[in-house]
C-alpha positions in Angstrom: 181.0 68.9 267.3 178.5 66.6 269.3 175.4 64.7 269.0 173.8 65.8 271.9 174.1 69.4 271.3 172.2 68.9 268.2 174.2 69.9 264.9 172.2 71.4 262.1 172.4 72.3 258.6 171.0 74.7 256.4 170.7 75.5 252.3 169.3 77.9 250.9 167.9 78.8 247.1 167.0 81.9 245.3 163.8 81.1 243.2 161.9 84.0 240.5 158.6 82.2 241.3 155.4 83.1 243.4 155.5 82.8 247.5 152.3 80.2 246.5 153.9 78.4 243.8 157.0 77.6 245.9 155.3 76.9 249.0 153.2 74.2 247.4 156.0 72.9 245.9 158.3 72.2 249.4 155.3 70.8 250.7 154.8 68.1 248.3 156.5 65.4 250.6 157.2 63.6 247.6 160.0 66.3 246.4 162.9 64.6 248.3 162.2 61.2 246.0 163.1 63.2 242.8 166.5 64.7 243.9 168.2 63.0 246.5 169.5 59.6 246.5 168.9 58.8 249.7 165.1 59.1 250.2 163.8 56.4 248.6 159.9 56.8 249.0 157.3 58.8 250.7 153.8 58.6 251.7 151.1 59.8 254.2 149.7 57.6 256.6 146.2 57.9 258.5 144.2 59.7 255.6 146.3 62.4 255.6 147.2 64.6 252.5 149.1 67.6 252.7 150.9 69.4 256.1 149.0 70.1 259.1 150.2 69.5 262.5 150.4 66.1 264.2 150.0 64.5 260.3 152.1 61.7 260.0 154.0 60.1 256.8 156.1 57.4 256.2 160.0 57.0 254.7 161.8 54.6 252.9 165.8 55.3 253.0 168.6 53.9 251.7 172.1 54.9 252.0 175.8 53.3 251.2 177.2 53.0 254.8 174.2 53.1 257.1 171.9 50.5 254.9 167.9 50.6 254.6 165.2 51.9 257.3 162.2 53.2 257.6 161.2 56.4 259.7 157.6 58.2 260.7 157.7 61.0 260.7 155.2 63.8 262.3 154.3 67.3 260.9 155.2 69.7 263.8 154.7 73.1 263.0 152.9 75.0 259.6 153.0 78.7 259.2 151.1 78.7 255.8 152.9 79.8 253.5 156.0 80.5 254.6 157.1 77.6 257.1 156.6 74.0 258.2 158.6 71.6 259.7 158.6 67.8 260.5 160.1 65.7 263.4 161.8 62.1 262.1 161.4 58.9 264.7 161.5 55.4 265.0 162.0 53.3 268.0 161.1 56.2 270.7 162.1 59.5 270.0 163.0 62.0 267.7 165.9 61.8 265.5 166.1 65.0 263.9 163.8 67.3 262.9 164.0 69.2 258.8 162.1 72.0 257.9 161.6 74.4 254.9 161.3 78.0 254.4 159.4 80.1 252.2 160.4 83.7 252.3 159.4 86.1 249.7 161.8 88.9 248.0 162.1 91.0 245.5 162.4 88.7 242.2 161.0 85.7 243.9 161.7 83.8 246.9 164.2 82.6 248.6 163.7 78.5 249.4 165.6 76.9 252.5 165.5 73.5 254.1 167.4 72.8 257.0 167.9 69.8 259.6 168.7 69.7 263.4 169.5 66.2 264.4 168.6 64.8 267.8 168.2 64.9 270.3 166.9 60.9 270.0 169.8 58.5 269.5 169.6 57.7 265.8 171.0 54.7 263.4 174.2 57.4 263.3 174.7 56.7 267.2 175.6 53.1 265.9 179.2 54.7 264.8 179.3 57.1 267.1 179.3 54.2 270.4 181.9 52.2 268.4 184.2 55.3 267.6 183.2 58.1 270.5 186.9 59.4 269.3 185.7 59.9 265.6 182.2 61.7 266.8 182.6 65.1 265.5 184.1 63.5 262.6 181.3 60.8 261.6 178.4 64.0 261.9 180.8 66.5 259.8 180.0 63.5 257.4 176.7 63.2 257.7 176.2 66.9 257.9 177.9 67.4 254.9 175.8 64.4 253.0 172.3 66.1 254.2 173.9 69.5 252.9 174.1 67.9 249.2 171.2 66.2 249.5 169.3 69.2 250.5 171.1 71.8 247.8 170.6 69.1 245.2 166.2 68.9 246.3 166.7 72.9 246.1 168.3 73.3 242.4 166.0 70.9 241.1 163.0 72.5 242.1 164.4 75.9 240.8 164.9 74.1 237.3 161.4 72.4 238.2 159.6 75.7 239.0 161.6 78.2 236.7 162.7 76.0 233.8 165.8 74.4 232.9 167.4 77.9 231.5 167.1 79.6 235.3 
């Protein structure tokens, strides 16, 4: 696995709630805060409230081995209501990009978010440069953090939006 062919990750969540009630959930920017440890705090800059394209909002994160930073981040696509997606910088260029999905069946929905990193260097080229032996190593790590951090934002908004007997 390399950086520069831009690993992704992707969960996904069966919900029993309406295509409107989900999507307004996932696009709450604040929903990361509640179940991941990582994203610390969220907030829109210039005025904006809510996903349209080129809308930009701001990210506090923490995590154990790569410490605290900040990222902007820039709202690059909305399909109302079934997609949108965001691209994650600092310092020139982008460092990943995440999205979520909204796709209606049956009973409900079915809810995914998923991340492509890159193709900017990010904070994880740091390890990368000092250990170019351990690359695919060091993103199966961070791939497989995003993954439970992602999952965990997905089950707690099906116990958010169904109930906690879903």
């Amino acid at each position: 696995m390399r950086y520069r062919d831009c690993p992704t990750v992707e969960v996904s969540e069966r919900m029993a709630v309406a295509v409107d009630t989900a999507w307004a959930a996932v696009t709450d920017i604040t929903l990361p805060t509640r179940f991941s440890s990582e994203i610390q705090t969220v907030a829109w800059l210039d005025g904006a409230t809510e996903p349209v394209v080129g809308a930009r909002f701001e990210g506090h994160n923490r995590n154990e081995h790569l410490g605290e930073w900040t990222t902007t981040c820039t709202v690059a696509e909305v399909e109302a209501p079934r997609r949108w997606t965001w691209a994650v910088s600092a310092g020139g260029g982008t460092w990943s990009t995440w999205g979520f999905e909204v796709d209606p069946v049956r009973d409900g929905v079915v809810v995914r978010q998923w991340l492509r990193m890159g193709p900017g260097r990010s904070g994880l080229n740091i390890a990368i440069d000092a250990m170019p032996d351990r690359e695919g190593r060091i993103i199966e790590v961070r791939l497989a953090e995003h993954r439970t951090a992602m999952a965990a934002n997905l089950v707690g908004l099906r116990t958010q939006l169904e109930g906690p007997t879903a």
